[in-house]
Every structure is written in C-alpha cells, then in structure tokens.
C-alpha positions in Angstrom: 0.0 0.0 0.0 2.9 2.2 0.6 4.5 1.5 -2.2 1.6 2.4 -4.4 0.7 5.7 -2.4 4.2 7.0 -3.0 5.1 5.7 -6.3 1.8 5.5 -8.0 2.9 2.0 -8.7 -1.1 -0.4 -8.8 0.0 -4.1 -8.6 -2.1 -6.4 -6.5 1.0 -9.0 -5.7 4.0 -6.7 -5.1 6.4 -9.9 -4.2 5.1 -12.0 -6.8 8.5 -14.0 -7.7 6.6 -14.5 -10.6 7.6 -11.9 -14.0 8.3 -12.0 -17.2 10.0 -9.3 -18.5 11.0 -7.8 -22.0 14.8 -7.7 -22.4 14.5 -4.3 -23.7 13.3 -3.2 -20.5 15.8 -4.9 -18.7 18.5 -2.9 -20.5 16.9 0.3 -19.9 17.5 0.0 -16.0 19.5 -0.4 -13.0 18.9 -1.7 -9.6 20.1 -0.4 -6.3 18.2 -2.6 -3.7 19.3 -5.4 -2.5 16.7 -6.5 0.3 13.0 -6.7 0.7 12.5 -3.2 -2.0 14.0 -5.1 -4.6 11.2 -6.5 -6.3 9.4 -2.5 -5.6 12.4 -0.6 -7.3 12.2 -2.9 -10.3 8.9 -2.3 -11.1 9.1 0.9 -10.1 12.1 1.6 -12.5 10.1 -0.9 -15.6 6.8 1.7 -15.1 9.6 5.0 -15.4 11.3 2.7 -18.5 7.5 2.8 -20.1 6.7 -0.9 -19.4 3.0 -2.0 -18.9 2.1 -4.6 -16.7 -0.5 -7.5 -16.4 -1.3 -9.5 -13.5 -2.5 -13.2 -14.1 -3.1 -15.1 -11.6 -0.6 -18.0 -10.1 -1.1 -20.6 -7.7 1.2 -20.7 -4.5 2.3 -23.9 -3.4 3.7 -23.7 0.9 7.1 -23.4 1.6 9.4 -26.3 1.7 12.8 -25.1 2.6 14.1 -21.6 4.3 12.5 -19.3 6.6 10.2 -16.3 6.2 12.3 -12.9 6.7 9.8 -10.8 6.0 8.9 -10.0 9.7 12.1 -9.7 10.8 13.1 -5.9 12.4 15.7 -5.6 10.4 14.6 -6.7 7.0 11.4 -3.7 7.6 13.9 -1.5 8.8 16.4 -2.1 5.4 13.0 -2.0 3.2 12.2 1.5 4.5 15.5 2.4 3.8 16.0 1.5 0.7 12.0 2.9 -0.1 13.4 6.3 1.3 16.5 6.0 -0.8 14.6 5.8 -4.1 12.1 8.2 -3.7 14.8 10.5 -2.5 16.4 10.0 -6.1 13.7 9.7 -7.9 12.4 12.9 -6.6 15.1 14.7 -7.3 15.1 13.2 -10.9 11.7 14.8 -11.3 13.3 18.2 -9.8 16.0 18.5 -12.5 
C-alpha cells in the first residue's frame, strides 16, 4: 500500500516471484536494492522505463525449505530504507 501511495505504482501482488519481463526493459534500468525493495524498485524503474504490466493469476504452493524474513526488524527497517532511498532519487530526478 505504501509503495503504491508514494510511487503510483497499482499491482495487487508486489512480491510476486513470478515476471516475465521484456529484455528491452531490462537494458533500460539499473537496480540499487538489495533487500526486501527489490522486487518494488524494479517495477518501479520498468513503469519509469515505459513498461506495462498484467497481472495473471498464479497458484502458490507452501514453503518447503528456508524461513520467512519478511517480519524480521531488520529486514522492515532495510525495506524502508532502501523505499526512502529511491524516492529521494527519484524525486530529485523529477526536480531537475
């Protein structure tokens, strides 16, 4: 919800592992996040690069190996980070 309040950025399924994604996109970007925003600043970045988007739906089979992080302090406190980060430069994009 954040995301999409302060990026204009309307995706239902955010961390979808899930994409497909034009190679001419691809080239047009690059990524600074390395945590939970990743999957946020690529999007974010494809919709700047002129991409369009289409959700399908996917079905989500339970975890077999690893642990969720996604609740962990630290991996919100990096996320919010790296969400400051980018709207701090894309901001400033839109400035110059």
């Amino acid at each position: 919800m954040l995301v999409r309040l302060v990026f204009g950025l309307k995706v239902k399924d955010l961390n979808c592992a899930f994409k497909i994604i034009k190679k001419q996109y691809l080239d047009k970007i690059t990524l600074n996040s390395s945590g939970a925003m990743i999957t946020a600043e690529l999007l974010i970045r494809l919709k700047i690069a002129g991409a369009s988007f289409k959700e399908v739906g996917v079905t989500h089979r339970p975890r077999l190996f690893g642990t969720q992080t996604g609740g962990n302090p630290k991996v919100i406190l990096r996320a919010f980070r790296e969400l400051f980060l980018l709207y701090r430069e894309l901001k400033g994009r839109d400035a110059a």
